[in-house]
N, C-alpha and C positions, 0 to 999 in steps of 0.2 A: 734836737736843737731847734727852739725857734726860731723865729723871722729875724726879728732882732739880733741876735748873738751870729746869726747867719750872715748879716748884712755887717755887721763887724769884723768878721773874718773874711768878706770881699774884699773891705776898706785896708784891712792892712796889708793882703796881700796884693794889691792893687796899688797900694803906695811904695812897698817894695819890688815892685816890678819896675813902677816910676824910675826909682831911685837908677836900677840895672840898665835901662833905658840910659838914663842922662849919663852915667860911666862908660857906656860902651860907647857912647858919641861923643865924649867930652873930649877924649883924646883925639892926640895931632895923627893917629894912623885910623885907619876904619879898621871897623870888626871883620872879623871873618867869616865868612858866606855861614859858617856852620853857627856862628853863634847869632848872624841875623836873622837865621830860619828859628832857630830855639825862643829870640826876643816876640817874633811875630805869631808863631804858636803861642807863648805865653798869653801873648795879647789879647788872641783870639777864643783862648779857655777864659781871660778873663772879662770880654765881650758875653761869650756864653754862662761867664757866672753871672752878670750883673741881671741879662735873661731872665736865669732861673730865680734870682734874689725877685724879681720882677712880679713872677708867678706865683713863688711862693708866697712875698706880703698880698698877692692878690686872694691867693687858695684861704690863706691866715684871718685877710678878711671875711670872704663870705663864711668858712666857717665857725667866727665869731658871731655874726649872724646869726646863719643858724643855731647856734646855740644861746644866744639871746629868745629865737623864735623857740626852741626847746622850753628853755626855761619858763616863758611866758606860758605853753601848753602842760607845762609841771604842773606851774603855779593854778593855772584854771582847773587843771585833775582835780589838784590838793583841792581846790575850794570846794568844788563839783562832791567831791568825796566826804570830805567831809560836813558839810553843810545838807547834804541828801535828808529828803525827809526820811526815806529808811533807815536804818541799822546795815552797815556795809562792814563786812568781816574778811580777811585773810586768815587762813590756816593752814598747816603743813597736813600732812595724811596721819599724825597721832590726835588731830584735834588742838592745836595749840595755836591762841590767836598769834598773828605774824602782826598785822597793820587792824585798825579799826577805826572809822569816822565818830566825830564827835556826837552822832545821834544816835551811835552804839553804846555808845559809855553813858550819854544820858538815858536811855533806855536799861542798863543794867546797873542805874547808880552806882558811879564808880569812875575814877579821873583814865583816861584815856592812856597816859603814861602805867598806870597799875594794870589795867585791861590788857594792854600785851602781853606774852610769854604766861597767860594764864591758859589754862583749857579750857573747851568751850563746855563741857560738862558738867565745868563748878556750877552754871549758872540754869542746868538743869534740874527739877525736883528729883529726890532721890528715888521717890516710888515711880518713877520714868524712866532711871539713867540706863535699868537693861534694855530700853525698846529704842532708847537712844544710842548703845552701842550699836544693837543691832544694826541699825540703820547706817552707819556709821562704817560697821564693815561691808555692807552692800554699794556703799560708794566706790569703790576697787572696781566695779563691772557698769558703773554707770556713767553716764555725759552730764546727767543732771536731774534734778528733783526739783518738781514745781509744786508751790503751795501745800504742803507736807505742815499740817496743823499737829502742832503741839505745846506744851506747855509749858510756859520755863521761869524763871524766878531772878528778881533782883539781887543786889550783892547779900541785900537786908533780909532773902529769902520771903520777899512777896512775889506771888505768882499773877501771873499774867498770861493769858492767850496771844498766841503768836504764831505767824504764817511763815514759813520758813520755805524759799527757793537755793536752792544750792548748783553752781556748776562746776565740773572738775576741770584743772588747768596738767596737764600732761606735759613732759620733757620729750628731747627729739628721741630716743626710743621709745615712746607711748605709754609709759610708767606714770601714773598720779604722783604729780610733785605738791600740789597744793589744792585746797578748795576755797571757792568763792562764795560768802553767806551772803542773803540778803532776809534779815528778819524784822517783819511789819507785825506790830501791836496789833492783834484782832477783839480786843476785851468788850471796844464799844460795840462793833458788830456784834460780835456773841452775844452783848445783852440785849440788843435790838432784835436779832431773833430770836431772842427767848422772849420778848418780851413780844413780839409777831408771832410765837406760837402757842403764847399764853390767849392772847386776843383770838387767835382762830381758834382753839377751843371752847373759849367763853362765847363764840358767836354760835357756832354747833350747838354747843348746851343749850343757848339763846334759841335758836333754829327747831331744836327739839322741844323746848318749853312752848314755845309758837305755835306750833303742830300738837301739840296734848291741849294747850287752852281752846286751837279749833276744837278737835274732835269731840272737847268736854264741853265748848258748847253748842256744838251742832245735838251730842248726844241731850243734852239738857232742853236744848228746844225742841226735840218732838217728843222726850216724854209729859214735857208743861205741855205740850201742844195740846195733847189727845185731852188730857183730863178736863184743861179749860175749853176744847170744846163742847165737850160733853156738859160742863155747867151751865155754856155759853147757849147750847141748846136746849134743855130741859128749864133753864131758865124762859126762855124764851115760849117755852110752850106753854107754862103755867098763864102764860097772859092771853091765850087763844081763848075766847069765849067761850069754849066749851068747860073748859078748867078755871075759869077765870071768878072765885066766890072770894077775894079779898075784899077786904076793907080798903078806903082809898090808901090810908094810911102801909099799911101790906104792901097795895099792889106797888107804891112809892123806893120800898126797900126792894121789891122784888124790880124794880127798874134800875136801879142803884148798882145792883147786884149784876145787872146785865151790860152795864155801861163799864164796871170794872171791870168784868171778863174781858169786853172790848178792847180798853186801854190795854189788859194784861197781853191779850193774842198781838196786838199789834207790835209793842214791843218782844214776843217771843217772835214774833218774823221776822223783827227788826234784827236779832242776833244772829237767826238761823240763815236770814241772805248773809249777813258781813261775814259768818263762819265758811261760806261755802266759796263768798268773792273771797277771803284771803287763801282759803284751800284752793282755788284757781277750782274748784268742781262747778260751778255756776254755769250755764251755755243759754244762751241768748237763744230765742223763737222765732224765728226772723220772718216776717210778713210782709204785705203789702198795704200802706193803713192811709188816710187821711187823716195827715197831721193839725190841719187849723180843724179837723170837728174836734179830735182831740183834746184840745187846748181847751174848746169852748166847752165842753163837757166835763171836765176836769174843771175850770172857776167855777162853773153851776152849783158841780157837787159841795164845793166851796164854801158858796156863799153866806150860804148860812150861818158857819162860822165868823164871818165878816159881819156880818149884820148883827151879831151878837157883841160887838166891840165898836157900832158903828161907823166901820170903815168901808171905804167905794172901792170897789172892784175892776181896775179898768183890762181891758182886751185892747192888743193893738196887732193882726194879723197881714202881713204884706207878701204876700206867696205869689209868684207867677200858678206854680206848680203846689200844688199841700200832697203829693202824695210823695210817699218818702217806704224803705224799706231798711224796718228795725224791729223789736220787739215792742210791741203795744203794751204790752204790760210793764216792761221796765221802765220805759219813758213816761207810762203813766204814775210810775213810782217817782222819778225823778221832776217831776212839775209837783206832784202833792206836797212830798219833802219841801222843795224849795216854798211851794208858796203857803203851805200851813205855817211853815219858819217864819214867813212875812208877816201873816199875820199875827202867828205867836207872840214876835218882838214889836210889834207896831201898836199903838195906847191911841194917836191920833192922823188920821189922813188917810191916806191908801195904800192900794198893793196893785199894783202895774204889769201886767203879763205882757212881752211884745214875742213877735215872731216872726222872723226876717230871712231874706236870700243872702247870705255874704257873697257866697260865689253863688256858678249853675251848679255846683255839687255841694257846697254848704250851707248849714241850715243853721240858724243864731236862737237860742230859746230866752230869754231874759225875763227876767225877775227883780221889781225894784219895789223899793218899800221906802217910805217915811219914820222907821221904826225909831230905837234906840242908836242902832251904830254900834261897829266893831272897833276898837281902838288898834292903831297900828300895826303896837306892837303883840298881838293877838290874831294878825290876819296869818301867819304864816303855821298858827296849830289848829286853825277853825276845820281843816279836815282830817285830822289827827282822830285815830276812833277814839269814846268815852271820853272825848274833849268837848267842854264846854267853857264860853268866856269866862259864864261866874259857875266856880268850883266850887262853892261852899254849899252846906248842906242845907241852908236856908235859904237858897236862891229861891226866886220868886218863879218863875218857870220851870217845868219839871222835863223831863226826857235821860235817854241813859246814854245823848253822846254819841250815836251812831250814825244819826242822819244824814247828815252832812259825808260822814266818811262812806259810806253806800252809795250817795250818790256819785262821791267824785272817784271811786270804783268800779262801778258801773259807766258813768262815762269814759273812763279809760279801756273799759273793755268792750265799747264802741268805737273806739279808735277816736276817739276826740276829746277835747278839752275843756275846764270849767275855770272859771276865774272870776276875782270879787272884789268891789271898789268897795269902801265905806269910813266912813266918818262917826266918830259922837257924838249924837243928840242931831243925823241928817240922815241915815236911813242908808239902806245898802242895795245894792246890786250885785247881781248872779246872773254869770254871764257861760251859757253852754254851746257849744260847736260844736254839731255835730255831720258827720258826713249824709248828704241824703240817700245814698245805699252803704249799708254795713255791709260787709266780705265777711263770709265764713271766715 
């Protein structure tokens, strides 16, 4: 009985008590003791009903309430449920969906209403469904199944990869009454790792093509080594006075002859260091040297070069200290590089060598030139190996692209750094920091 119909059945009975009341007093005699005890009892049950009518519309209320406050926690499930970005599945212990969110039916194309009372097997591949029973029956002895990849199909029988977490819901004797699915789309990931273990393969390949091009050409530069010394020297003797019966004409070829072994062995060093910097085999001599005589012996041998293009040569040396400990001979490679480069690209002006203190342990090498210029967007492959700005086979400048990459190789394996400003048609700068002791 409700509140209501309760409080109706106070009212009448409480009007008929009235009524007994006003009869038993109306008359010219009084009542008698036994029936004014019976009147006042009445009254007093009906005191205590109006109480309880009291309590009850109060209980009536908050329990409407709370089921207001119910409802509204239904309604936020329902939403929560089904609006989930996963796939959210109810099923009994045969596999048969109970309840399913609307991102399960979208996931298994198919209306939400049809997806219930189906099995969850239909929308398994067939060449699966035994590894899916199995699993299936092993749910009976478990709590739960996390991330259990498997593969499963649209109503339309298109397949798709999918993660599947499963937990069992048990009754108060611990018997599996239902399980709980939660199945996430994994297709993109999967191709993203396939497509992440395609890439790490082709870099291996890469990595190993790397390592066969060193070794092919470290092994090609000292077999060219040996032979072109061997011309480089027999050439050379033929001009010793004692051998020396050409014609001027002769002796001109046999100069020719010697100048191109030259260029050749140069650039065969030139490969057989960049093979050894990228094999990481290369190890620095580490000395104790005086760097501004360096410098100045280094533009000397130079000059000549410059004076054959009529360009000036300036030295600008600012050292508290010029003694420094590095490999003499690489840093003698890395001033030549930079400043044959100067003058290679440079038609009119100079080539500017400076040598400065940054800090009390860094030493600044620079290299400026009025040459051609590097254009912008060109500075960021000028030390890429076998890069050069002009690629074409008719470039006017000849080299094989390594110079640059050796050097800023070698300066990294000093532990310091190189860097270049430049402009077209204003000439460039090379800017090296190096430490004044290199560490083993």
């Amino acid at each position: 009985m409700n509140a209501y119909k309760f409080a109706q059945q106070v009212d009448i009975v409480h009007q008929r008590a009235s009524e007994l009341n006003t009869q038993a007093y109306s008359s010219s005699e009084a009542p008698s003791p036994l029936l004014q005890e019976s009147l006042e009892e009445l009254n007093t049950a009906l005191e205590e009903l109006h109480v309880a009518e009291e309590e009850l519309r109060q209980q009536n209320e908050e329990l409407l309430i709370a089921r207001q406050a119910l409802e509204i926690e239904r309604k936020r499930y329902q939403e929560l449920f089904d609006f989930a970005p996963d796939a959210y599945l109810v099923t009994d212990i045969e596999g048969k969906i109970i309840e399913a969110n609307l991102t399960a039916a979208n996931l298994f194309k198919i209306s939400p209403k049809f997806l219930r009372g189906k099995l969850l097997i239909n929308f398994i591949p067939e060449n699966q469904r035994r590894a899916f029973r199995c699993k299936l029956s092993q749910l009976h002895n478990l709590e739960q199944i996390q991330d259990w990849e498997i593969q499963m199909q649209t109503r339309e029988r298109l397949c798709f990869d999918a993660a599947i977490s499963i937990a069992t819901i048990r009754d108060e004797l611990g018997n599996p009454k239902e399980w709980r699915w939660l199945v996430r789309d994994i297709s993109l990931r999967k191709h993203i790792e396939q497509q992440i273990r395609a890439m790490q393969l082709q870099n291996l390949q890469l990595q190993e093509a790397a390592k066969l091009k060193s070794h092919f050409l470290a092994m090609m530069s000292h077999e060219l080594r040996t032979p072109m010394n061997v011309i480089l020297g027999f050439s050379q003797l033929l001009l010793r006075p004692q051998y020396n019966h050409f014609s001027p004409q002769a002796r001109s070829m046999v100069e020719r002859i010697i100048n191109s072994a030259k260029h050749l062995l140069a650039l065969i060093e030139d490969i057989l260091d960049f093979s050894k910097l990228e094999a990481g085999r290369l190890e620095l001599k580490l000395e104790e040297f005086n760097l501004a005589e360096l410098v100045t012996t280094v533009t000397e041998e130079l000059h000549c070069l410059a004076e054959q293009k009529n360009l000036t040569l300036h030295i600008h040396v600012q050292l508290q200290d010029p003694i420094v400990i590095n490999d003499i001979n690489r840093v003698r490679q890395i001033l030549i590089n930079l400043l044959s480069n100067g003058i290679k690209f440079t038609e009119v002006g100079s080539v500017t060598v400076e040598v400065q203190e940054l800090t009390k342990d860094i030493i600044t090498l620079s290299v400026r030139d009025t040459g051609i210029g590097i254009a912008e967007a060109d500075l960021q492959h000028i030390f890429q190996e076998f890069r050069q700005v002009d690629q074409f086979l008719t470039r006017k400048h000849n080299g094989t692209g390594l110079g640059l990459s050796i050097v800023d190789k070698l300066v990294r394996l000093m532990n310091g750094a190189i860097t270049v400003k430049s402009q077209l048609g204003e000439g460039s700068t090379f800017c090296v920091q190096l430490p004044r002791v290199v560490a083993n």
